[in-house]
N, C-alpha and C positions, 0 to 999 in steps of 0.2 A: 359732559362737563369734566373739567380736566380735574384730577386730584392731586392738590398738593402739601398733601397730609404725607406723603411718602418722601418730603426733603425733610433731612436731618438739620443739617448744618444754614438750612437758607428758612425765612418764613418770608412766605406772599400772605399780604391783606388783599382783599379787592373791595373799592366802595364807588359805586355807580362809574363804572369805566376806567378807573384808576387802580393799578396794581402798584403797593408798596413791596419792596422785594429785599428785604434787610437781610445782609452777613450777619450770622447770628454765632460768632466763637468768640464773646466780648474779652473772655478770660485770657486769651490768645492773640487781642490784637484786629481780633479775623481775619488773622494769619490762613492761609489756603492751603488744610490737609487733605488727605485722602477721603475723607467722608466731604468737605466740601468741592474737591474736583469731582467726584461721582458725581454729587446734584449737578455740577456743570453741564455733564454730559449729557441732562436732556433739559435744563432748566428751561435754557432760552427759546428752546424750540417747543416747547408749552406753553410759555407767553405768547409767544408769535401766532398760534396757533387757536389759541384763547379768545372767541368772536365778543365775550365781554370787556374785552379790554382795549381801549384805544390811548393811552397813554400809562409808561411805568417809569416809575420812581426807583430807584436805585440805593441802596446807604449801606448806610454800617450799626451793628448796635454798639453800646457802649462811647468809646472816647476814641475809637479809630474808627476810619472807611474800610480799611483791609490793609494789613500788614504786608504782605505777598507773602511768598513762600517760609515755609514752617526751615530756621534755618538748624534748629535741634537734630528736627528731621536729617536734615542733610548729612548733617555731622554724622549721626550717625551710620549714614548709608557712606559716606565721602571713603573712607578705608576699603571695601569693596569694589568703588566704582572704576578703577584699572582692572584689578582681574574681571569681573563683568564685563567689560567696555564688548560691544555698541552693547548700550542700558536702551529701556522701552520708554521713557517717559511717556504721560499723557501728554500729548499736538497739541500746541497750543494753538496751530493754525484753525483746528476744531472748534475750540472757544469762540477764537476770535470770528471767526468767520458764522460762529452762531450769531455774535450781539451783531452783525452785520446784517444776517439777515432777518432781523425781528421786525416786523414790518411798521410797528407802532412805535411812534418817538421814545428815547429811553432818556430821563433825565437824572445823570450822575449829583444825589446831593452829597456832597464829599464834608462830612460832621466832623470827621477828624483827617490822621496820617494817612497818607495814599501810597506805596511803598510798593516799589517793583512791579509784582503782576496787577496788584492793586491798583496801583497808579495806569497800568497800559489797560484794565477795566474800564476804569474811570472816564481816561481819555477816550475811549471807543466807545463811548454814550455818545447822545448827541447834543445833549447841553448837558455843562460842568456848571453847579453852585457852590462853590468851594466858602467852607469857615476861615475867615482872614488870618487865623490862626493855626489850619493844617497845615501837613509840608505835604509837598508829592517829591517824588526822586525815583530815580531808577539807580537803585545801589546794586545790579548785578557786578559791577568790577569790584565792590566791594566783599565780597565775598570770592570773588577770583573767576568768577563767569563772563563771557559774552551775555550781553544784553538781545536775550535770545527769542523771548516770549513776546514780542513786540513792542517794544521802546524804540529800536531802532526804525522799526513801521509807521509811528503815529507821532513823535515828538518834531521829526524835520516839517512835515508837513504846519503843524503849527506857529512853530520858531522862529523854522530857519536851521539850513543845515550847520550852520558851524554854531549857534546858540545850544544845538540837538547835540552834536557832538562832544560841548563841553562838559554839558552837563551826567551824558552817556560815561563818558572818560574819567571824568572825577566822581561820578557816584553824590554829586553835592546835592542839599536839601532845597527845597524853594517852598517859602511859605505861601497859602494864598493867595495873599494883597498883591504879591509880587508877578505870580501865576498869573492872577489874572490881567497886570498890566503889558506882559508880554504875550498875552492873548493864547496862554495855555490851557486856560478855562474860561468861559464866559462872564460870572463871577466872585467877588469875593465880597462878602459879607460876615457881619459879627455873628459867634454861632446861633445865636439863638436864631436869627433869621432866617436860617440855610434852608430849613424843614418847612414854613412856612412859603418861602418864595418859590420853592419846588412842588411845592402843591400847587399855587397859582397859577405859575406856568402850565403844568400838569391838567390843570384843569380846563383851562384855556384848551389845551390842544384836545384834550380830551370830548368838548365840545363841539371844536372846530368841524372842517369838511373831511372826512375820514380820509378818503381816495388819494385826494391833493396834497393832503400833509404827509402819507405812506409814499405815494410814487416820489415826490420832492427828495424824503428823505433817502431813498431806494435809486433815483439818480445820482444826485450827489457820494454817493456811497462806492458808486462804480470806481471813482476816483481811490477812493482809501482802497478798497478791493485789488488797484489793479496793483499801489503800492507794498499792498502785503503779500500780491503773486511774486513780485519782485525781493523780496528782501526777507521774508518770512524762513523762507528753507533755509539759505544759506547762515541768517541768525542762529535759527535755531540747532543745525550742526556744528554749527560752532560753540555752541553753548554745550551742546552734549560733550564735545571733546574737554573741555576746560573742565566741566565735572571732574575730569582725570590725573587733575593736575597736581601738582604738589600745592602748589599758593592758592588754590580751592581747599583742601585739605587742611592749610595753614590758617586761613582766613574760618571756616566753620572752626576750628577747635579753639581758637583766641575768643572766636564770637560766644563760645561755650564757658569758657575760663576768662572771659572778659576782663581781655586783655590785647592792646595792639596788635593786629597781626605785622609778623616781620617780613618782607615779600624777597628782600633785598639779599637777605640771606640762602636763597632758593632761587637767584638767576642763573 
C-alpha cells in the first residue's frame, strides 16, 4: 500500500476509489516551492500506481488552485542567475509527462486562481471544473520569461493558436465563465459547486469500466504527448535563458517592491 504520509506540501484523501489530492500551501497561494516540486517528483507516479484508485480529484486548499511559481523565490535567486547560467532547474517535461501518464482520469477542480505552472497543471487534467470566479493565466512574460513549463504545449491545442498566443504574449487573466466558453476548461460554475460536481463526475468514472476509460484516456493522450515532444525543450530553453535577463531581474524586484516593472528602459 502506497504511503502517503511522506508528502509535505500535497495531502491525498482516498474514499472508495476516489483520491482527493489538495495543494496544501494556502498561506502562499499554493504557490510551487521546493518542498512542493519534491512531492512532484514522485506524486503522480503513486497514484498511477495505486490499484485503489480509479478516479483523482485535483485542487487547492484555501482560496487558490495554485499560484505557480514562488516569484519571492525568484527574486531572490534572479541576481545569481547570469554568473550561474546553465542553472539545473527541476524538467518540467518530468511533471508533465507524470500527469500524462496517470492511468486513472485526473479531474482538475480549479476552487480558485490558476496561475502559470498552476494553470499548465490544471489544463493537463482531464477534465477542468473551474469556479466562474478563478482566473487561469500564463503570466510567465510577466515576469520576463518564456512561457516555458508548458503553456506553450496545452493552450493552442485548446484555443487555437493565435487565441494561445495572445494570451501567452500578454500574460492577461481569464476568469472562468469565460475559460469555459472558449472551451479552455470543461466547466464553469459558482464556487460552491465546483467540489461537489467534481466528486460526481469522480464518482461516475470511478465506477465506470476501468480498462475503457484508462486506455480512452491513454489514447487520446498520445496526441498531447506528441505536442509536448515538440515544443516542450525548445520552451523550456528558452525559459532557462530569460531567467538571465535583465527584464527578469526587473520584473521579480518590482514584483517584490510592488511596483510597475519598467522593461522599456532595459531594451
Amino acid at each position: 500500500m502506497t504511503d502517503y504520509n511522506k508528502y509535505k506540501a500535497v495531502l491525498i484523501e482516498k474514499d472508495n476509489g476516489v483520491a482527493t489530492v489538495t495543494l496544501n500551501r494556502p498561506d502562499s497561494l499554493n504557490a510551487v516551492n521546493d518542498e512542493m516540486g519534491a512531492d512532484f517528483d514522485t506524486l503522480f507516479r503513486d497514484l498511477s500506481g495505486d490499484e485503489e484508485i480509479d478516479a483523482i480529484i485535483l485542487t487547492g486548499a484555501g482560496r487558490a488552485f495554485c499560484a505557480g511559481g514562488d516569484v519571492k523565490g525568484m527574486d531572490a535567486r534572479s541576481a545569481d542567475a547570469a554568473r550561474d547560467f546553465p542553472m539545473n532547474p527541476r524538467d518540467p517535461g518530468q511533471l508533465l509527462n507524470d500527469i500524462l501518464d496517470v492511468q486513472q482520469p485526473i479531474i482538475a477542480a480549479i476552487n480558485g486562481d490558476a496561475i502559470g505552472l498552476g494553470a499548465t497543471i490544471a489544463l493537463f487534467c482531464d477534465i477542468q471544473i473551474a469556479s466562474e470566479t478563478a482566473r487561469l493565466a500564463d503570466t510567465h512574460v510577466r515576469i520576463g520569461v518564456v512561457a516555458g513549463d508548458g503553456g506553450a504545449v496545452i493552450w493552442p491545442p485548446l484555443i487555437g493558436s493565435n487565441r494561445a498566443k495572445e494570451f501567452l504574449m500578454r500574460g492577461n487573466l481569464i476568469k472562468g465563465a469565460e475559460a469555459a466558453r472558449l472551451g479552455l476548461v470543461n466547466y464553469a460554475l459558482p464556487a460552491a459547486e465546483v467540489m461537489p460536481k467534481a466528486r460526481e463526475i469522480a464518482r461516475e468514472l470511478a465506477d465506470g469500466p476501468r480498462w475503457a476509460i484508462r486506455w480512452t484516456k491513454q489514447s487520446i493522450n498520445k496526441l498531447i504527448r506528441k505536442q509536448l515532444h515538440q515544443v516542450l525543450d525548445a520552451s523550456a530553453a528558452l525559459e532557462a535563458v530569460t531567467f538571465t535577463t535583465p527584464q527578469h531581474r526587473e520584473a521579480t524586484r518590482a514584483f517584490v517592491e510592488k511596483r510597475r516593472p519598467n522593461f522599456r528602459a532595459l531594451k
